[in-house]
VEXVEX-48775 format. One record per residue (C-alpha): residue in three letters; x, y, z; residue number from 1. Coordinates in steps of 0.25 Angstrom, whole numbers, plus 2048, in hexadecimal, padded with zeros to 3 digits. Layout:
// residues N
[pt Ala,[X,Y,Z],NUM];
...
***
This chain:
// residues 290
[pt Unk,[800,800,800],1];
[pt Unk,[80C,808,805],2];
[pt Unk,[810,808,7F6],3];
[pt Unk,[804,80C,7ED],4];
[pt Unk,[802,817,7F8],5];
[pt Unk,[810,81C,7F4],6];
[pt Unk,[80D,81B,7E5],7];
[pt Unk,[800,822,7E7],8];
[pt Unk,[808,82D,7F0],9];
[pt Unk,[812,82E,7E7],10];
[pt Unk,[80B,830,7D9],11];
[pt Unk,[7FF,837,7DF],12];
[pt Unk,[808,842,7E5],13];
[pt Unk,[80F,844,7D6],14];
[pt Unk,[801,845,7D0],15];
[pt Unk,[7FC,84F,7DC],16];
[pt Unk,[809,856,7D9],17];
[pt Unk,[806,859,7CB],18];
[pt Unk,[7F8,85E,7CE],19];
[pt Unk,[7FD,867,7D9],20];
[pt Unk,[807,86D,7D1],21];
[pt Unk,[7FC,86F,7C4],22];
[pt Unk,[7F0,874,7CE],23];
[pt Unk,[7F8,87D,7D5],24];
[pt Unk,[7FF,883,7C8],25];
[pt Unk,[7F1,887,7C2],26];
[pt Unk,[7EF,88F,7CE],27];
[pt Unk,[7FC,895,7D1],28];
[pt Unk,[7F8,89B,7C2],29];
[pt Unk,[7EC,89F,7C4],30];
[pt Unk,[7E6,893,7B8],31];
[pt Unk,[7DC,88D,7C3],32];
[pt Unk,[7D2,88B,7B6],33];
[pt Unk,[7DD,87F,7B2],34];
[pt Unk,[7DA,877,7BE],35];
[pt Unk,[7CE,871,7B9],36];
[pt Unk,[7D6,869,7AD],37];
[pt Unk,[7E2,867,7B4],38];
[pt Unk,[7D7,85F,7BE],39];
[pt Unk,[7D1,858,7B4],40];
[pt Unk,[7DF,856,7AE],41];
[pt Unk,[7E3,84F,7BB],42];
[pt Unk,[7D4,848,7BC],43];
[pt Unk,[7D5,841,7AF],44];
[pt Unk,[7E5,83B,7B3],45];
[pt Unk,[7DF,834,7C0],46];
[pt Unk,[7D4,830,7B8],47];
[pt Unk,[7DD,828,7B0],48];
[pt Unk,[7E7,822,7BA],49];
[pt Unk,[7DB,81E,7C0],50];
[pt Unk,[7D7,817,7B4],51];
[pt Unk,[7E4,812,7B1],52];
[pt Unk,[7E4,80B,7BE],53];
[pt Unk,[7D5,804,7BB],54];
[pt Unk,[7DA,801,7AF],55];
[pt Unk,[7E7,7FA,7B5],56];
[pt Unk,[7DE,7F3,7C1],57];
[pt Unk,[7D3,7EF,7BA],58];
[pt Unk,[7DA,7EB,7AC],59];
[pt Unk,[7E3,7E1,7B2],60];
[pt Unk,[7D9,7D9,7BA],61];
[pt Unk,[7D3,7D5,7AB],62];
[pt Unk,[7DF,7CF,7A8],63];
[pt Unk,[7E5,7C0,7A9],64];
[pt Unk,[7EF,7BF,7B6],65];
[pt Unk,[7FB,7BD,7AE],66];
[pt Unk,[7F7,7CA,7A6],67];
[pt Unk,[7F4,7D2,7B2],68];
[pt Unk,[801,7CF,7B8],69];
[pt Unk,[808,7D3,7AD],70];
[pt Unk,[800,7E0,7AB],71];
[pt Unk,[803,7E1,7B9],72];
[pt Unk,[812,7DE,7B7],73];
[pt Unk,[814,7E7,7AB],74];
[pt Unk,[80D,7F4,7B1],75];
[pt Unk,[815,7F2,7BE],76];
[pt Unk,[821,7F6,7B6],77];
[pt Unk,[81B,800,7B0],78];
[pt Unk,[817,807,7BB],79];
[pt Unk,[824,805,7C1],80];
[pt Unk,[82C,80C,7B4],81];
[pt Unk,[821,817,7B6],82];
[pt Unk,[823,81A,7C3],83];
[pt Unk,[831,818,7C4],84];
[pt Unk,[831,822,7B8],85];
[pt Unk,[829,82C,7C0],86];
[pt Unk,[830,82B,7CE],87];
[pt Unk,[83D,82E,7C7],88];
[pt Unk,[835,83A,7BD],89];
[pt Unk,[82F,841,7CB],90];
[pt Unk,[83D,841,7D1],91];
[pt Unk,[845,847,7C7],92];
[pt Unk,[83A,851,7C3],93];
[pt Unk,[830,854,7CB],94];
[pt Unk,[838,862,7CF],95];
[pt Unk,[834,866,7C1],96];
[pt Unk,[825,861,7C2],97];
[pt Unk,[81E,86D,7C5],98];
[pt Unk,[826,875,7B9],99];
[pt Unk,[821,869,7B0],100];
[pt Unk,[813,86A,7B5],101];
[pt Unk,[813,878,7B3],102];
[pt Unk,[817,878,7A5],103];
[pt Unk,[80D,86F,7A1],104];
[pt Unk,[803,875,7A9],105];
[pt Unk,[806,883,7A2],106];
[pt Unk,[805,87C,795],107];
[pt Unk,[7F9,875,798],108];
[pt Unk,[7F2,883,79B],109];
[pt Unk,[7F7,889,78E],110];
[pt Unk,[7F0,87D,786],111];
[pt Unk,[7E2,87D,78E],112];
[pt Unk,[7D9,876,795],113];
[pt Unk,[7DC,867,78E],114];
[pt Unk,[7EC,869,78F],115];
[pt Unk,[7E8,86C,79F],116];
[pt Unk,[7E1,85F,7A1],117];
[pt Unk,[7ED,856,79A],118];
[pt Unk,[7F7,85D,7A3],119];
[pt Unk,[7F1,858,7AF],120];
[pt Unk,[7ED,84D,7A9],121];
[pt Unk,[7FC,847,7A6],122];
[pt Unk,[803,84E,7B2],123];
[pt Unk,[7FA,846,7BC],124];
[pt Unk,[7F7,839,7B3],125];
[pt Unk,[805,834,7B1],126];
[pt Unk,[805,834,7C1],127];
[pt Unk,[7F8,82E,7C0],128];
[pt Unk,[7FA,823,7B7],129];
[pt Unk,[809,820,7BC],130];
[pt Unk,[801,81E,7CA],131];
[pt Unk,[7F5,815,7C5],132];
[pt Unk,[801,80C,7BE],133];
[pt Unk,[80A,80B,7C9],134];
[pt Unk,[7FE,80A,7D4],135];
[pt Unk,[7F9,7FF,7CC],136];
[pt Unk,[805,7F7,7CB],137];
[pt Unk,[808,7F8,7DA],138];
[pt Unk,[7FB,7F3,7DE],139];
[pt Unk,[7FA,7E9,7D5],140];
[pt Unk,[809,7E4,7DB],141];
[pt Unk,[804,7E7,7E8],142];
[pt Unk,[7F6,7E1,7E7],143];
[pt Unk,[7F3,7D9,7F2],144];
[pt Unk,[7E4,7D7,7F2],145];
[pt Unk,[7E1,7E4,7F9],146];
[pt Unk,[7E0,7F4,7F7],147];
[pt Unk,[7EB,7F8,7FF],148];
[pt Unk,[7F3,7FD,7F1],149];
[pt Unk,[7E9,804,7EC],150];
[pt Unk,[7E6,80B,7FB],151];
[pt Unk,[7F4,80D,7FA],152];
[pt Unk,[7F3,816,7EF],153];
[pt Unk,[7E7,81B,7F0],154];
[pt Unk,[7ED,823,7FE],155];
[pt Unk,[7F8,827,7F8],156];
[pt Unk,[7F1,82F,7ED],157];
[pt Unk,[7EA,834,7F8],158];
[pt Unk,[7F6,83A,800],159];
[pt Unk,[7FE,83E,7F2],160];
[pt Unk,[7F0,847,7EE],161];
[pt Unk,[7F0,84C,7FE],162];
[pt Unk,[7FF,84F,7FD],163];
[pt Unk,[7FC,857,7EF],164];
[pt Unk,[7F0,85F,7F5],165];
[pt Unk,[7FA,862,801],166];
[pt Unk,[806,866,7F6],167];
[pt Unk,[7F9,86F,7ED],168];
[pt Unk,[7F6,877,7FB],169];
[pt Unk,[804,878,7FE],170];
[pt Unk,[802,874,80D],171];
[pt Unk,[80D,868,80B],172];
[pt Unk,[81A,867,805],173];
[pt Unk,[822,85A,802],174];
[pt Unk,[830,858,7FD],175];
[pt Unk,[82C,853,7F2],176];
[pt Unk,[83B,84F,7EC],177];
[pt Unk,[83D,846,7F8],178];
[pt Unk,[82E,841,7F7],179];
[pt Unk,[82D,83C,7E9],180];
[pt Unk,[83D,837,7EB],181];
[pt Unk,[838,82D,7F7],182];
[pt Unk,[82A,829,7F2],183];
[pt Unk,[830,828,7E5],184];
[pt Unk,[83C,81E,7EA],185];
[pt Unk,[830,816,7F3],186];
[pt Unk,[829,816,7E5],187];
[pt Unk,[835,80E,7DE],188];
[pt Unk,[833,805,7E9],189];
[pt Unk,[827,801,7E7],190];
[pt Unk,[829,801,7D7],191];
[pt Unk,[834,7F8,7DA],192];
[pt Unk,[829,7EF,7DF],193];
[pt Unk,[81E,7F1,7D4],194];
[pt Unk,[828,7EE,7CA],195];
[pt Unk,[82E,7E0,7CF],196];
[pt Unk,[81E,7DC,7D2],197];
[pt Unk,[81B,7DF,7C5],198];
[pt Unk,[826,7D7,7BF],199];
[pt Unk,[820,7CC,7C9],200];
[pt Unk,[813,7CE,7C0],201];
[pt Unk,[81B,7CD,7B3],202];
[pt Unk,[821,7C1,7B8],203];
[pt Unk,[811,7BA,7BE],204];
[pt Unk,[80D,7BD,7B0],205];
[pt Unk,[818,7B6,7AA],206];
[pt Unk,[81F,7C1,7A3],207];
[pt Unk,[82A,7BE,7AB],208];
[pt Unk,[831,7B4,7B0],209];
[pt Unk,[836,7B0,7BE],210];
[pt Unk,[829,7B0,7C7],211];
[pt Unk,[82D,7A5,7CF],212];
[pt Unk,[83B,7A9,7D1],213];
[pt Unk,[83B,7AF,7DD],214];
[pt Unk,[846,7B9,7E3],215];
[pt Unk,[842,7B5,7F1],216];
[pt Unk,[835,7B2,7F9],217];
[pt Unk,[833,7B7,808],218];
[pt Unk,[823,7B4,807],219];
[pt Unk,[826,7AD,814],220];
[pt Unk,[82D,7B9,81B],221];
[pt Unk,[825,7C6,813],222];
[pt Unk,[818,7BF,812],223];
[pt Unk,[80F,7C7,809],224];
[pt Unk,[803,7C6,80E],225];
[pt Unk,[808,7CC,81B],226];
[pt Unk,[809,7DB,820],227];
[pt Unk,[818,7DC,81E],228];
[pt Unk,[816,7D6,810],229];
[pt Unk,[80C,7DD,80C],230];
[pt Unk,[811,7EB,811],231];
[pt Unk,[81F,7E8,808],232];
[pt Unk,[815,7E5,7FD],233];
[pt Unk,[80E,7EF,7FD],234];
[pt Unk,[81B,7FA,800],235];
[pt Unk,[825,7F4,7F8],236];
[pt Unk,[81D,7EA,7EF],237];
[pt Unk,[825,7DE,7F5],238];
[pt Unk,[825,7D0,7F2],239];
[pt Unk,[82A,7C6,7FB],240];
[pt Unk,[82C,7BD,7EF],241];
[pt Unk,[830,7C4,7E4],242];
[pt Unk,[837,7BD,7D8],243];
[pt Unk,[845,7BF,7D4],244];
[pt Unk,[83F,7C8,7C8],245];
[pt Unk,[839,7D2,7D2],246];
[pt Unk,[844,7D3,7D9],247];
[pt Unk,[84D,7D5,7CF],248];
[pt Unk,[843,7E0,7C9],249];
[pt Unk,[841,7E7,7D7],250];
[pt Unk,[84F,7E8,7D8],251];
[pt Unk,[853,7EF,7CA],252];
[pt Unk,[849,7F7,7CC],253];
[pt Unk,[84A,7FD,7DB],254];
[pt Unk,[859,7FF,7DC],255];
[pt Unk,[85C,806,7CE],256];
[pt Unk,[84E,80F,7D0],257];
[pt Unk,[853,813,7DE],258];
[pt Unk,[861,816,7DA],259];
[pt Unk,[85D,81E,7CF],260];
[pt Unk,[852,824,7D6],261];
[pt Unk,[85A,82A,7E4],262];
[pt Unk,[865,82F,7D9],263];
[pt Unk,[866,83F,7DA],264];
[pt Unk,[85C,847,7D1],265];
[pt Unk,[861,854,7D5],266];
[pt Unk,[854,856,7E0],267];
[pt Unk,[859,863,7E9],268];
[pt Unk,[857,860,7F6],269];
[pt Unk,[84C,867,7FE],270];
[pt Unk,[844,86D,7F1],271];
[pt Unk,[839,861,7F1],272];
[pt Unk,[82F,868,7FA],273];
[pt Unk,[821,86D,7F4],274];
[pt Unk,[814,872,7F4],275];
[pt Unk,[80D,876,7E7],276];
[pt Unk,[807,882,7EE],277];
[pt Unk,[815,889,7E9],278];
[pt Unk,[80E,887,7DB],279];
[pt Unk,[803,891,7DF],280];
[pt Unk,[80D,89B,7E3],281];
[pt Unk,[80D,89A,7F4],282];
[pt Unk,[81E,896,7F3],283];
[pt Unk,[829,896,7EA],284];
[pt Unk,[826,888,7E2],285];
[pt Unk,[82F,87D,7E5],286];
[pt Unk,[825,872,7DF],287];
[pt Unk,[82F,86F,7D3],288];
[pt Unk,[83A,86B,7DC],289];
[pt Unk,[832,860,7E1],290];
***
């Protein structure tokens, strides 16, 4: 649960972000009329992820189990290339976010009411389809009978559109550097996971061999039907029985991620605190050093 709240967190405050940043534009300048589109815009991208995410549920459960696993399997890795894509897209750019947002934005306003909705359409849907992919793949390696993922996630939207209505009124401010830096290495983590079950799936629907070559099995020491087992599960997507393929997988994934992922990106220290109240003119605007 611990990990589908973090994804939902994570990718819901990088959508609230985004909003902030283009609601509070519009009103610094004086462009209020815009807001309607720029809503609608934002409506019509959660619309879809949603739909997405139907589509991924429900679609799969028409389908044999040796095609459901390997749908499953397939679209774990996908998910993991996107949001490795995007952790490492957010660190290295999100101080110059709200220049980009602001140049589109200005665009947008120029074009009319149409060029207002797209806009806000792609700024928040890539977010939103990114999330619906991942959060699919991680409950369906998570799945255990129960609705604890999609709790999970559910709250950590929750909190990640609390914290964005905190940051809009300017009554919070966060290092956003060391946040994103810290979530986004707990997110490798947990990708790390995602990725060696899906290859687990690709491996039950006999795209790939090894299934019962087993790298080690403490079933007997981690059962995981217990508390313990189920909490490393639902944190870290553990397997007390994983194949040596898994292993293997996790492995080349998690330790060259990480290493390139902590290298220096030229971050300033002390320059990651911000409240999108600077964009309606109250303080000197800090927001693109996030």
């Amino acid at each position: 649960m611990f990990s589908n709240y973090l994804i939902g967190l994570r990718e819901g405050l990088e959508a609230s972000l985004v909003v902030c940043i283009l609601i509070a534009y519009l009103v610094k300048t004086g462009r209020r009329q815009a807001l309607r589109p720029v809503w609608a815009g934002i409506g019509l991208a959660v619309g879809i992820a949603m739909g997405f995410g139907c589509v991924l549920e429900f679609g799969s459960q028409e389908l044999t189990f040796q095609a459901q696993e390997g749908l499953g399997g397939s679209l774990s890795i996908v998910a993991v290339g996107l949001v490795t894509w995007m952790v490492f897209w957010m660190r290295r750019t999100a101080r110059h976010l709200k220049a980009e947002l602001h140049g589109k934005l200005d665009q947008a306003l120029a074009m009319g009411t149409g060029a207002l909705v797209v806009t806000a359409f792609l700024a928040v849907g890539r977010e939103g389809l990114e999330t619906a992919l991942f959060v699919w793949a991680s409950v369906h390696a998570a799945s255990d009978g129960t609705p604890r993922p999609l709790i999970g996630v559910a709250l950590g939207l929750a909190t990640a559109v609390l914290l964005g209505r905190l940051f809009y009124r300017g009554t919070l401010r966060i290092d956003l550097s060391k946040f994103f830096t810290w979530t986004g290495a707990m997110l490798v983590v947990v990708a790390a996971g995602v990725l060696a079950y899906g290859f687990h799936d690709l491996q039950e629907a006999g795209v790939l061999p090894g299934l019962t070559h087993l790298a080690f099995d403490i079933s007997s020491t981690v059962p995981p039907d217990s508390w313990y087992g189920t909490l490393l599960k639902g944190v870290l997507n553990f397997q007390p029985d994983p194949t040596v393929l898994q292993v293997t997988v996790w492995l080349l994934y998690l330790v060259p991620t990480f290493t390139l992922f902590f290298a220096p990106v030229g971050f300033a220290s002390g320059k990651g605190k911000v409240t999108v109240a600077d964009e309606q003119g109250s303080q000197p605007s800090q927001a693109s050093q996030a």
